[in-house]
C-alpha positions, 0 to 999 in steps of 0.5 A, a space after each residue: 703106894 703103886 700108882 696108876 701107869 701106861 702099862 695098867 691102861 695098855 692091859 685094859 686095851 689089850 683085854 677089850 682088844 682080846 674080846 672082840 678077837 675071842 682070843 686071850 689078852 697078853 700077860 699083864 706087864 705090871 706088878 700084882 698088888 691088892 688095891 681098889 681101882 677102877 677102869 673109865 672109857 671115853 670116846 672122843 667124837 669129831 675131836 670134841 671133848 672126850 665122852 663117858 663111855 663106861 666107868 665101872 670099878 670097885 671100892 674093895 682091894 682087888 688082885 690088879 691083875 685079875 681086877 683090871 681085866 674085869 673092869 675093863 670088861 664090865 665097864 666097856 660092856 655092861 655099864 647100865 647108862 651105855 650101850 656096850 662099846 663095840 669094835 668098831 669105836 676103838 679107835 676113838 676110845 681112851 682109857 682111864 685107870 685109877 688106883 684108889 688109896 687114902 680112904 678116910 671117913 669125913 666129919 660130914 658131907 662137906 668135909 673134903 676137896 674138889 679136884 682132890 678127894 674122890 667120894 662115897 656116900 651111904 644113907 638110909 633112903 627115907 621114902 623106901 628105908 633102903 640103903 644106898 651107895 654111890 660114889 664119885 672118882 676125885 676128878 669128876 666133880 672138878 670136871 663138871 664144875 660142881 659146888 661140893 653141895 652139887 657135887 654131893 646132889 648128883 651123887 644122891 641122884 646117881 645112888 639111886 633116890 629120887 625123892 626130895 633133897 634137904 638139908 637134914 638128908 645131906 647131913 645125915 649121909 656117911 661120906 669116906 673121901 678117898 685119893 686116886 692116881 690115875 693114868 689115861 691112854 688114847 688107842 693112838 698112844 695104844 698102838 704105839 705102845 704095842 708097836 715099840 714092845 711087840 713090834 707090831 700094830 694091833 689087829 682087832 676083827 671089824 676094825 680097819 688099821 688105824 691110820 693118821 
């Protein structure tokens, strides 16, 4: 099983960093391998807690290599419910990468654990018979709190449906529960990590040097 690592977020930074630079990103300092991942941006404001700024990824297996860089970008630049990060934030931005394994079809909709278990759902929507997915990374619903019943309303909602929520629909969704390893770098940590393996800061166009 390969696990998430610093180098794998390092990657992510280093790809976000080469868009704005309209430039190529170094090659990838981790091992290549086949496995579903996905790739989550945050934004630290005023030192509060840090906010969702992209999440995008994929349940299939992926190259990583490949997979992360597309990530990095789909989820930076083209998650609907934000707008397109741009230079400027990168100091304030942390990156999350999670590598998903262990998948497992559950009994039923509350047939997993909170803070272990990431989720998928997928069910026929009865107002319009179409048929809708969504999933939650296993630290999500630990992160907001959420019953597992929660938990599984919010991702009904985020698939897309909008009509009422019964008991008889909740049992008639397919859930798979997964596990992930994840590994999360603030900028700081980034340029740090540039630093000591290249020998020098990050240059990003429109971003003044990072200074503590």
């Amino acid at each position: 099983m390969v696990s998430a690592n610093k180098e794998m977020a390092a990657f992510c930074f280093d790809t976000l960093v080469a868009h704005y630079n309209s430039e190529d990103a170094p090659p990838a300092a981790f091992d290549e391998g086949q496995h579903p991942l996905f790739v989550t941006w945050k934004k630290v404001v005023n030192d509060g807690e840090p906010r969702l700024r992209g999440c995008i990824g994929t349940l299939e297996a992926r190259y990583l290599i490949n997979g992360f860089r597309d990530y990095a970008l789909t989820s930076a630049l083209r998650d609907r419910r934000f707008p397109p990060i741009q230079a400027k934030e990168l100091p304030y931005l942390e990156c999350t990468v999670s590598i998903l394994a262990d998948y497992e079809a559950a009994d039923h909709y509350l047939d997993w654990e909170v803070g272990k278990h990431g989720i998928i759902i997928e069910f026929i929507d009865p107002d319009h018979n179409t048929r809708r997915s969504a999933t939650y990374l296993p630290e999500v619903a630990a992160h907001e709190g959420w019953t597992k019943t929660e938990a599984i309303d919010s991702l009904i909602r985020k698939a897309g449906y909008n009509g009422l929520i019964t008991e008889s629909l909740r049992k008639r969704l397919q859930l798979t529960r997964y596990q992930s390893t994840l590994f999360t770098m603030s900028y700081s940590e980034y340029v740090s990590y540039v630093k000591e393996t290249r020998g020098e800061a990050p240059f990003i166009n429109g971003v003044k040097p990072h200074r503590h």
